[in-house]
N, C-alpha and C positions, 0 to 999 in steps of 0.2 A: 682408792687405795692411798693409803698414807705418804708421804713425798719422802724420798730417803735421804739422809744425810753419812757425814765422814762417819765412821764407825772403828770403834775400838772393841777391844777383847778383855778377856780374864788371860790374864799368860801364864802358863802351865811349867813351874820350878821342874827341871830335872837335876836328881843326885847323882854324880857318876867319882868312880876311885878317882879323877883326876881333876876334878871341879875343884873350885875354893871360891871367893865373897866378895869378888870384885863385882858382879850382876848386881848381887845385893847393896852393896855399899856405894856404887858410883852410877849406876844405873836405871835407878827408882824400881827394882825387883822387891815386890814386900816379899820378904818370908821369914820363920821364927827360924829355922834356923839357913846358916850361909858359910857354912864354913867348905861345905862340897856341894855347891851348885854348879852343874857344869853348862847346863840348858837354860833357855827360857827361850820356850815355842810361842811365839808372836803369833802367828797364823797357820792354824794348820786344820787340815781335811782330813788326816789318818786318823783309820777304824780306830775308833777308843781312845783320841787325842784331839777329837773335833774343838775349836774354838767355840768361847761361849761369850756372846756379844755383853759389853759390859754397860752401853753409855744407850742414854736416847728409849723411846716405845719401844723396842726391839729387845733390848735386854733381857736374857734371861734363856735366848734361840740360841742354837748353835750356827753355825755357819753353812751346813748341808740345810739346815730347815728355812733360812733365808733367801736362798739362790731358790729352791725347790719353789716360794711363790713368788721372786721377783724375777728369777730367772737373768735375760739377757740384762737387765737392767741393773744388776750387781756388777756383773762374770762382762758383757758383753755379748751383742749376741755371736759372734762365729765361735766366742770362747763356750757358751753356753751349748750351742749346738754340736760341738764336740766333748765337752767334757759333763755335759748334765750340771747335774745337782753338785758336782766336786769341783771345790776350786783348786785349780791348778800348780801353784804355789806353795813351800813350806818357807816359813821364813822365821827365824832364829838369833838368837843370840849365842853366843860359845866364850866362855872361858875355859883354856888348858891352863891349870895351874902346875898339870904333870902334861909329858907327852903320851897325845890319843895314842892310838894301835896305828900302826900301818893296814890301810884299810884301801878298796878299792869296791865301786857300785858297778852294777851291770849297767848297761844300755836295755832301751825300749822290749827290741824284740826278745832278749832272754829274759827279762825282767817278767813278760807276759808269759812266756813257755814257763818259767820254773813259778810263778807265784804270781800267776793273774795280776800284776802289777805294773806301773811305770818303773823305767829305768830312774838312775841319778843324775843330771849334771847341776854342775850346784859352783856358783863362786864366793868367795871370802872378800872381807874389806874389812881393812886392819883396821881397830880401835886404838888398841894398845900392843906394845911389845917390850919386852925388857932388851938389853944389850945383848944376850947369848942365846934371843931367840932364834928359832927355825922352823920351815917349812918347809917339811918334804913333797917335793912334787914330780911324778915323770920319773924315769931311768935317767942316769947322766946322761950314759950313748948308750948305744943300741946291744941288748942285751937279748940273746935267743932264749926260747922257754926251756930248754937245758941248765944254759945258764943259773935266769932264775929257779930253779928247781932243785938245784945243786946249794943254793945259798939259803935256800929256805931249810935243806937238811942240817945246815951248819951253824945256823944265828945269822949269818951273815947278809941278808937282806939290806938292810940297812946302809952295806955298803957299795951298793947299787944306785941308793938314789939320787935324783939331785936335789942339793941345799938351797935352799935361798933365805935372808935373814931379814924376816920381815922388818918394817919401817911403820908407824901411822899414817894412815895414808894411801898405803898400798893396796891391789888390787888381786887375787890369785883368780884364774878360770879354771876350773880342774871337769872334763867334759868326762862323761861313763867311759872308765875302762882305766884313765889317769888314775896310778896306783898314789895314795898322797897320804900324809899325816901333819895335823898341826902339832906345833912345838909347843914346849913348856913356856908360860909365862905370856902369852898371846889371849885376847880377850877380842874377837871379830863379830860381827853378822853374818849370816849362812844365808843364801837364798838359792834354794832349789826346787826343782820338780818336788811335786808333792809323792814323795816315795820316802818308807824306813828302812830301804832293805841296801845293810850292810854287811861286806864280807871283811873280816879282820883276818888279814894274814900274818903278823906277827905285833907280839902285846910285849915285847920288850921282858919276857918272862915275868911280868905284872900276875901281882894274885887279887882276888875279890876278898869281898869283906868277909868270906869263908873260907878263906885260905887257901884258896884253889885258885889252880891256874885261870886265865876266863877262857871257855871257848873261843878256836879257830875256828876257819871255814876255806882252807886253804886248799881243799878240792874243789868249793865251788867259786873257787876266786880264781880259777886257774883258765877256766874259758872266757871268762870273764874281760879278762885283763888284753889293756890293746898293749904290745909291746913297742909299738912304734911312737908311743909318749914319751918324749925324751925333752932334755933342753930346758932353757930358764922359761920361767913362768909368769915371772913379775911383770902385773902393770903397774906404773907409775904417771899419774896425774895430776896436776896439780889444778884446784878448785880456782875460778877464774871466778870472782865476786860480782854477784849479781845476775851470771851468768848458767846456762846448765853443760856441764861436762861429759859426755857420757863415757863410761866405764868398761861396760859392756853390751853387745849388741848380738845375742842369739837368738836359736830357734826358740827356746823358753823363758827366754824374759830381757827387758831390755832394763838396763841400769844406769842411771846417771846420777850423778853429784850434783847439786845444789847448795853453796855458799851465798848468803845475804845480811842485807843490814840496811836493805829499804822493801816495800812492800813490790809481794812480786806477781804480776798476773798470769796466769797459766789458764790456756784454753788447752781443750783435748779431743777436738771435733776430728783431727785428723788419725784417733785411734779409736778403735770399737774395743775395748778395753778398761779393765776397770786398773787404777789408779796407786799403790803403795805407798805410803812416806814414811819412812824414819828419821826419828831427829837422833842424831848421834852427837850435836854438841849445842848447846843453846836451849832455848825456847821459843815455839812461832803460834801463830794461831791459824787455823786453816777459814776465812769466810766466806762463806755462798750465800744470796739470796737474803740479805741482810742479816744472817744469823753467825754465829764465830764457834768452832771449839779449838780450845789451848790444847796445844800437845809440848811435853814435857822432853828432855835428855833421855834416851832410851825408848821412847814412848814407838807404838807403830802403829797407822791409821788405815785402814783401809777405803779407798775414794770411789761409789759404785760409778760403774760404766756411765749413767744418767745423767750424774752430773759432772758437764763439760765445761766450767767456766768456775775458778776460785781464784782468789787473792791470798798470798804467805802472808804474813805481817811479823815478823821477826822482831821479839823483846832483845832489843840490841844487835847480836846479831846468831846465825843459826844455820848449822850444817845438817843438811838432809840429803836421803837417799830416796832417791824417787825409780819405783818398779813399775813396770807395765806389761803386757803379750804385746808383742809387735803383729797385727792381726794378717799382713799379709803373708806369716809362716805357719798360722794357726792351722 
């Protein structure tokens, strides 16, 4: 069997009423058009949204068809022997050039009862942000399901949550059940469970491009929701050069930051695990085994489980996020 290497995708443009062309325009997103791009799906395993390998022999497979014959050797194997053929991760880009819905995801177990599916937890890491952006995340303080229910009758949701105003840089964690919206003017990366099941509880009286209000789902957002989400949200770290940071550290994916501007060695013997980079500002090139591929600003890679030992090499220098399963919560 053929030796596997870093792997890249086709990334999949989504149009949403609140998108606009900064993916496109700063972020090497081709598309004709950019003016309402709100998505660009990096990696992803959802029915009818599968990733489709772009680089290398491989090309032209989706992502379910590659685990299916390499199995542990992509995924890892404890990842492989719990999730099969799916990989476990969505990973994304997001421009709000409006503010999303006020929205919250289930957790595991109702995720499974109501739609055979995983829950959401999912965290953000600012790109960009304008001066009067915002991020809704959590209840200020502690609000009963009366409460909320009361303000949902009335618009007044909103004045419920807590604000925080994002920075570059920053880090949000929003775990299933944290009711949250991104703000206007905010351009992030999304990495979560591989799950699309969202519940919009209120759209700011927002209409679609047919004039209509868009669907709620604010009965099935109501079990949903943990109300003891409350409180600020913001991490802030600051990238220490040369070094890796890490951002976040949960059951579904572990996160860290990587800042360089000398070549950087990276073993991975200590995780059964396969591998994520995105380059968020710069260019690096990933080498293993005397071979190199360049990845680009925006660009995202995927590192199978196999291979344990690479070198960054950073064109000047070059900010990346590095994703993994932490195997001992698998």
């Amino acid at each position: 069997m053929a030796e596997l290497y870093p792997i890249k995708f086709e990334t999949v443009l989504k149009e949403k009423v609140w998108g606009g062309n900064a993916l496109v325009s700063r972020y090497n997103k081709n598309s004709a058009k950019s003016e309402k791009i709100g998505e660009s799906w990096e990696i992803s395993a959802v029915a009818g949204n599968q990733s489709v390998i772009s680089n290398g022999f491989l090309a032209g497979n989706n992502i379910e068809e590659i685990i299916e014959v390499y199995m542990g050797d992509i995924t890892g194997d404890a990842i492989y022997e719990k999730f099969g053929n799916e990989f476990p991760l969505l990973i994304k880009f997001i421009e709000a050039h409006e503010d999303l819905s006020i929205q919250v995801h289930p957790a595991n177990e109702l995720a499974r009862e109501r739609h055979n599916a995983y829950g959401k937890t999912e965290m953000w890491y600012i790109l960009e942000s304008e001066k009067e952006s915002k991020i809704y995340t959590g209840f200020r303080e502690g609000v009963t399901r009366e409460m909320y229910q009361a303000s949902i009758m009335d618009g007044a949701l909103a004045n419920l949550l807590n604000i925080e105003h994002p920075e570059t840089g920053d880090t949000f964690f929003t775990p299933a059940g944290r009711v949250h919206a991104i703000g206007a003017g905010t351009v992030l990366v999304e990495i979560q469970q591989t799950s699309d099941i969202t519940y919009r509880i209120f759209d700011w009286n927002r209409k679609n491009t047919g004039k209509e209000k868009r669907d709620l789902h604010t009965d099935l957002a109501l079990d949903a929701i943990d109300f003891n989400e409350t409180g600020k949200n913001k991490i802030r770290k600051q990238p220490v050069l040369n070094n890796s940071v890490n951002l976040v550290n949960c059951e579904f994916f572990n996160t860290s930051l990587l800042r360089f501007n000398k070549p950087l060695n990276k073993e991975y013997y200590f995780v059964d695990s396969f591998v994520v980079y995105i380059c968020t500002e710069g260019e690096f090139q990933i080498c293993w085994d005397g071979e190199a591929e360049s990845v680009l600003k925006g660009e995202t890679v995927l590192l199978p489980a196999m291979i344990k030992e690479v070198v960054l090499k950073p064109k000047g220098e070059a900010q990346v996020l590095e994703i993994f399963v932490g195997t001992e919560e698998v």
